[in-house]
Structure formats: structure tokens, C-alpha cells
Biotite code that builds the C-alpha atoms (Angstrom):
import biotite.structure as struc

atoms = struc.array([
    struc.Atom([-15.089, 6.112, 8.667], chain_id="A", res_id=1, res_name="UNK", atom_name="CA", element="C"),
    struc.Atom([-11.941, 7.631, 9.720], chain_id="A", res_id=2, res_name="UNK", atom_name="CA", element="C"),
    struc.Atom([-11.689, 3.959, 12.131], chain_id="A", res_id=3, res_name="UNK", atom_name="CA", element="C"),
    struc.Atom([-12.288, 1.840, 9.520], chain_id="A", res_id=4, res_name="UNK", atom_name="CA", element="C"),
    struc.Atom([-9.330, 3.572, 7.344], chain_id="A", res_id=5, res_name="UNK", atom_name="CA", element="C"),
    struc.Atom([-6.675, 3.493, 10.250], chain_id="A", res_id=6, res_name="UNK", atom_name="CA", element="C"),
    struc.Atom([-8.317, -0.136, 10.651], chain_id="A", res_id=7, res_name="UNK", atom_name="CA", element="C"),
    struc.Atom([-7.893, -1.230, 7.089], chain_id="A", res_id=8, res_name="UNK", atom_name="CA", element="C"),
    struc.Atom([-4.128, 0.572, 6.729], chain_id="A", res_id=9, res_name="UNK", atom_name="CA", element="C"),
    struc.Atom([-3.219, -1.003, 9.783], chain_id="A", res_id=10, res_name="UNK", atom_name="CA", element="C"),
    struc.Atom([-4.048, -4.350, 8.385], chain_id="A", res_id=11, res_name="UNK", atom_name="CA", element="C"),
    struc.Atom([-2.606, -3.837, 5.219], chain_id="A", res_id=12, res_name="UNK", atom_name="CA", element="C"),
    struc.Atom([0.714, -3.216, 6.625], chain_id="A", res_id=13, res_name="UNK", atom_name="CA", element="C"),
    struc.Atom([0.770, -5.358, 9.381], chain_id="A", res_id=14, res_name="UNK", atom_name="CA", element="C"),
    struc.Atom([-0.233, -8.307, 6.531], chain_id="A", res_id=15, res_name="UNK", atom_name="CA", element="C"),
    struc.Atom([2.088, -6.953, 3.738], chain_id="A", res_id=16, res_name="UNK", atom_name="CA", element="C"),
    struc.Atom([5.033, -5.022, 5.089], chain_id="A", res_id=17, res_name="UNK", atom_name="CA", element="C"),
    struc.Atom([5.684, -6.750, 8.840], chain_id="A", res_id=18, res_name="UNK", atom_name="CA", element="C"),
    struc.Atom([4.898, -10.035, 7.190], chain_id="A", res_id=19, res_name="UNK", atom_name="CA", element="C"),
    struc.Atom([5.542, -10.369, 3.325], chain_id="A", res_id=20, res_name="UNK", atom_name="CA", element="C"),
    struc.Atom([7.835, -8.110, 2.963], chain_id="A", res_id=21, res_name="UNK", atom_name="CA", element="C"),
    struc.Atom([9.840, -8.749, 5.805], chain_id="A", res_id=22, res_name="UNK", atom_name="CA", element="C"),
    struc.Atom([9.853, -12.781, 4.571], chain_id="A", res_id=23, res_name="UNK", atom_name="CA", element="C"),
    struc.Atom([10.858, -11.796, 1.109], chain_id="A", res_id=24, res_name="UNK", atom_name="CA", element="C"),
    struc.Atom([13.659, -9.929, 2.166], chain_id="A", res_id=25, res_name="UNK", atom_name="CA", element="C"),
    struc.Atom([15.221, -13.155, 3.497], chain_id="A", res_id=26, res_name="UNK", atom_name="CA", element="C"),
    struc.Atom([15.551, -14.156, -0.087], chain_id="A", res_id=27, res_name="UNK", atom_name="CA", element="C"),
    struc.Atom([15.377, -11.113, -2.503], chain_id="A", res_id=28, res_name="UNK", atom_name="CA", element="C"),
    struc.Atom([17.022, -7.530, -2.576], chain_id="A", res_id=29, res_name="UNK", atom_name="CA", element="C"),
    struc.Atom([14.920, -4.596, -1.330], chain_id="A", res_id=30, res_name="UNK", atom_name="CA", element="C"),
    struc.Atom([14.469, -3.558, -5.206], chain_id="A", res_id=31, res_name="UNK", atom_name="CA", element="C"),
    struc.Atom([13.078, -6.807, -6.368], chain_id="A", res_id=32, res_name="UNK", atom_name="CA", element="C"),
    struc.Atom([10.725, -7.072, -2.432], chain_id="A", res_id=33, res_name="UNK", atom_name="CA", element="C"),
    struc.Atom([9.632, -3.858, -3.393], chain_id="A", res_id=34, res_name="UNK", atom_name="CA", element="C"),
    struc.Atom([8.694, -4.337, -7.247], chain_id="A", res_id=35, res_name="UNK", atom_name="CA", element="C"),
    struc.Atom([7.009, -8.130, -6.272], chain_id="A", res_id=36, res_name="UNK", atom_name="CA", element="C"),
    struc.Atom([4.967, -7.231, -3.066], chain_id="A", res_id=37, res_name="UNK", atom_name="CA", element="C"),
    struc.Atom([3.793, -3.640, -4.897], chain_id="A", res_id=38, res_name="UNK", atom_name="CA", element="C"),
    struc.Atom([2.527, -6.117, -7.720], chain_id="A", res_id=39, res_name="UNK", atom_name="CA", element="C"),
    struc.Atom([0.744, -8.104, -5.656], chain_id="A", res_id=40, res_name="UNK", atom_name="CA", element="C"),
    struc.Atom([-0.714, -5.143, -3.593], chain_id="A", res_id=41, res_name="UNK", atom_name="CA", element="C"),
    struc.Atom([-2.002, -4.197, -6.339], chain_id="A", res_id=42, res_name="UNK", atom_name="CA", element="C"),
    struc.Atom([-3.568, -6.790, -8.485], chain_id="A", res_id=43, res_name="UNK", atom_name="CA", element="C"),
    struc.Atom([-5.271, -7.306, -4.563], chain_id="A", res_id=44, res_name="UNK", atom_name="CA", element="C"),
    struc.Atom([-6.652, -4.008, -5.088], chain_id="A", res_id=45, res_name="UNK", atom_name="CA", element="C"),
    struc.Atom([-7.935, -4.755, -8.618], chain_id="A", res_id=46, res_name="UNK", atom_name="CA", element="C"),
    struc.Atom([-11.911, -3.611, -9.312], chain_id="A", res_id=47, res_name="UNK", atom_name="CA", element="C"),
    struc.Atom([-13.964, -4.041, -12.452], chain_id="A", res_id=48, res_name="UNK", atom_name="CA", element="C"),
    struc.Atom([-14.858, -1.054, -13.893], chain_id="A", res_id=49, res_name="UNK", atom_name="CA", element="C"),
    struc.Atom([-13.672, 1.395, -17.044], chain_id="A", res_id=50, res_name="UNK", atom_name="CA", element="C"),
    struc.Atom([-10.517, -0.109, -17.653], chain_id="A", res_id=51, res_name="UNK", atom_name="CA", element="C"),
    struc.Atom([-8.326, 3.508, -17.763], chain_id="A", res_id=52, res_name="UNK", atom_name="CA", element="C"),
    struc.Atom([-9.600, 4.040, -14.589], chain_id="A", res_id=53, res_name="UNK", atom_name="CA", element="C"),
    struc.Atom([-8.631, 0.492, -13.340], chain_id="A", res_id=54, res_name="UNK", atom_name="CA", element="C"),
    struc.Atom([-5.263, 1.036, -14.903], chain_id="A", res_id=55, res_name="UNK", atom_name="CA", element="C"),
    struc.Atom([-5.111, 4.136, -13.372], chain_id="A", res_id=56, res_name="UNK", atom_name="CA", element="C"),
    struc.Atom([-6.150, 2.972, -10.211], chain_id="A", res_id=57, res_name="UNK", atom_name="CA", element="C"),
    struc.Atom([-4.182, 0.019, -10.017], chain_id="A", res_id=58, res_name="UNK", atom_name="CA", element="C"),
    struc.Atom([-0.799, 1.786, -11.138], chain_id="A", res_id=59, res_name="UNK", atom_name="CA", element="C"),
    struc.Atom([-1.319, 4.769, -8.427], chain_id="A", res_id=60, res_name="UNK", atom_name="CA", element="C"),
    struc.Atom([-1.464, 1.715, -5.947], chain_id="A", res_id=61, res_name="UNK", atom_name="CA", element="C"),
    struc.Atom([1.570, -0.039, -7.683], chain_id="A", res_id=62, res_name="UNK", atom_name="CA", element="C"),
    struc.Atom([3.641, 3.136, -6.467], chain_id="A", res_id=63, res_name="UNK", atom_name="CA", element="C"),
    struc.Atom([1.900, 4.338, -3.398], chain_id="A", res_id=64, res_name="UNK", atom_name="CA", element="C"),
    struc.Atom([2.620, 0.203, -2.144], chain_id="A", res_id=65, res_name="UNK", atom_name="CA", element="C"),
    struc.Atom([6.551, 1.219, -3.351], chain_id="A", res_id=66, res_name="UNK", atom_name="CA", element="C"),
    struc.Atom([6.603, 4.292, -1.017], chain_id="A", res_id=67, res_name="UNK", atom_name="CA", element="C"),
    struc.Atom([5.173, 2.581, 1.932], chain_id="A", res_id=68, res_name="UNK", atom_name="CA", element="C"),
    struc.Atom([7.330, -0.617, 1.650], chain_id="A", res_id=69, res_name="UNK", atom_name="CA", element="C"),
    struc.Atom([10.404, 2.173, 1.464], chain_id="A", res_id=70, res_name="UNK", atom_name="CA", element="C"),
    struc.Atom([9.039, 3.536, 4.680], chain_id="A", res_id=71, res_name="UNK", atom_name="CA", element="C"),
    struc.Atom([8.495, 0.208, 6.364], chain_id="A", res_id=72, res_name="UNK", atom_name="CA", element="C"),
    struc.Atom([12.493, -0.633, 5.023], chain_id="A", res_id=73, res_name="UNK", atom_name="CA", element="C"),
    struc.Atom([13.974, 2.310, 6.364], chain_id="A", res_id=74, res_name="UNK", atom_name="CA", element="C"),
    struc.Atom([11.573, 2.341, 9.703], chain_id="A", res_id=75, res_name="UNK", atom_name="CA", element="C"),
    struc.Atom([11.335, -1.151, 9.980], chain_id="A", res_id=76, res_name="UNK", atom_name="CA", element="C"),
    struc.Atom([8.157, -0.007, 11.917], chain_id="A", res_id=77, res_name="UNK", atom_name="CA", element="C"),
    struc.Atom([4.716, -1.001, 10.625], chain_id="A", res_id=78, res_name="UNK", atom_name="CA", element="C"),
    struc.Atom([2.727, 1.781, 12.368], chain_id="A", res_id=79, res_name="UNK", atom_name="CA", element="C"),
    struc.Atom([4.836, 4.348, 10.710], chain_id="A", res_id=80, res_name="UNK", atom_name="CA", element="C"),
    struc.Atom([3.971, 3.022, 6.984], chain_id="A", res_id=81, res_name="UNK", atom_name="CA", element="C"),
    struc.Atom([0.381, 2.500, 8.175], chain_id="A", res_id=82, res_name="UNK", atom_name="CA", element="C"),
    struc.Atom([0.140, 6.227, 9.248], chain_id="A", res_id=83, res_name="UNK", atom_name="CA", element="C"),
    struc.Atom([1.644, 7.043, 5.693], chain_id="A", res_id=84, res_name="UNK", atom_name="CA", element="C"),
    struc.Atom([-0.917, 4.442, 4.362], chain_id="A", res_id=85, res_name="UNK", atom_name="CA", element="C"),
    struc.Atom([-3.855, 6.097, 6.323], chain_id="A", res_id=86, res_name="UNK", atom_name="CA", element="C"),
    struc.Atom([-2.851, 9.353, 5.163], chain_id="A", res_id=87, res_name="UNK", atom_name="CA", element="C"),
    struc.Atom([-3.468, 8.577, 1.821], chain_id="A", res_id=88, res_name="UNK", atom_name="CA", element="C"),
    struc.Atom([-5.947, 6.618, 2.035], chain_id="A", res_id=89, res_name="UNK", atom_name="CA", element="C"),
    struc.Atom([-8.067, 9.978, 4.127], chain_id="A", res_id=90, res_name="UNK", atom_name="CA", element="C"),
    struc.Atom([-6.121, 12.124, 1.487], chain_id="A", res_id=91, res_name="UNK", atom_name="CA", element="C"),
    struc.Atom([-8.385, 9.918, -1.325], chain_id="A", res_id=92, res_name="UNK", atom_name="CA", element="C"),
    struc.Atom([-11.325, 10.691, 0.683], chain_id="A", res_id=93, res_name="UNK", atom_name="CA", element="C"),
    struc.Atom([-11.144, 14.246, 0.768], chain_id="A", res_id=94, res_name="UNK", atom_name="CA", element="C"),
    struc.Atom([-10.335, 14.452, -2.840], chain_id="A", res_id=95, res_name="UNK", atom_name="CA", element="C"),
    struc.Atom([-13.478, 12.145, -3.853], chain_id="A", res_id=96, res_name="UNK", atom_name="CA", element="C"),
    struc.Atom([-15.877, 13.678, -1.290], chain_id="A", res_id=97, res_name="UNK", atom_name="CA", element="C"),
    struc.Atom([-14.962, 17.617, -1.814], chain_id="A", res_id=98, res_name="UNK", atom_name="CA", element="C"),
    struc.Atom([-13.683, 17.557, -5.284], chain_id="A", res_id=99, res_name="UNK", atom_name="CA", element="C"),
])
């Protein structure tokens, strides 16, 4: 399991930091990359369910995807926001499994 979340972090910010972000910010400000790629990270993570929980959800990714894409601006490394992102992702984990 632990795998799989580096895996899937990894991927994330590879895909949406190193990529999208780094191609929007050939045409927007760092404010408006952040807000649009957050957005879009998280409508990707969107699940049916109750819908405060899905608003819940989806707004704790909205911001989460804000502090990451800070960390990939001011690293400009993509391992360093996917250890942030895997760290909160095993941080979920914890919470869900031994709370």
C-alpha cells in the first residue's frame, strides 16, 4: 500500500505540477496556475457519494493541490511536492484506518 501511494503521488505530480503547471505558467501568473490546475485536480478527484462529504472532500483537495503546486513553484522539483503529496496522502490513511 505504502508503493502504490508514493506510486500514485508520484504520478500526480509528475502529470500535474512538472507538466501542467509548468505549461500554464508560460501563459498565466503563479496565482491564477495555482487557482486553475487546483480546480482541475480536484473536480479529477470528484466521487459520488453524500454530497457534504464530496464537498468536503473535494475542497480539502482544492487546497492541499494549492500547497503542493506552491512547493513544486518554489522547488521547481517534482519529487519534493510528491513527498509532500505522499505524506498526506499516508497522513489520510492513518487517520481513516486508526481513527
Amino acid at each position: 500500500m505504502l508503493f502504490q501511494l508514493a506510486f500514485l503521488a508520484l504520478g500526480e505530480e509528475i502529470a500535474w505540477r512538472a507538466f501542467f503547471q509548468k505549461q500554464l505558467n508560460k501563459t498565466f501568473s503563479i496565482i491564477q496556475v495555482l487557482l486553475i490546475s487546483s480546480l482541475l485536480f480536484a473536480i479529477g478527484h470528484f466521487n459520488q457519494g453524500n454530497p457534504v462529504i464530496v464537498i468536503y472532500d473535494i475542497f480539502f483537495v482544492f487546497i492541499n493541490s494549492i500547497l503542493y503546486g506552491i512547493i513544486f513553484y518554489k522547488s521547481k522539483n517534482a519529487w519534493v511536492s510528491a513527498i509532500s503529496h505522499f505524506a498526506a496522502n499516508l497522513f489520510s490513511v492513518i487517520i481513516l484506518v486508526f481513527i
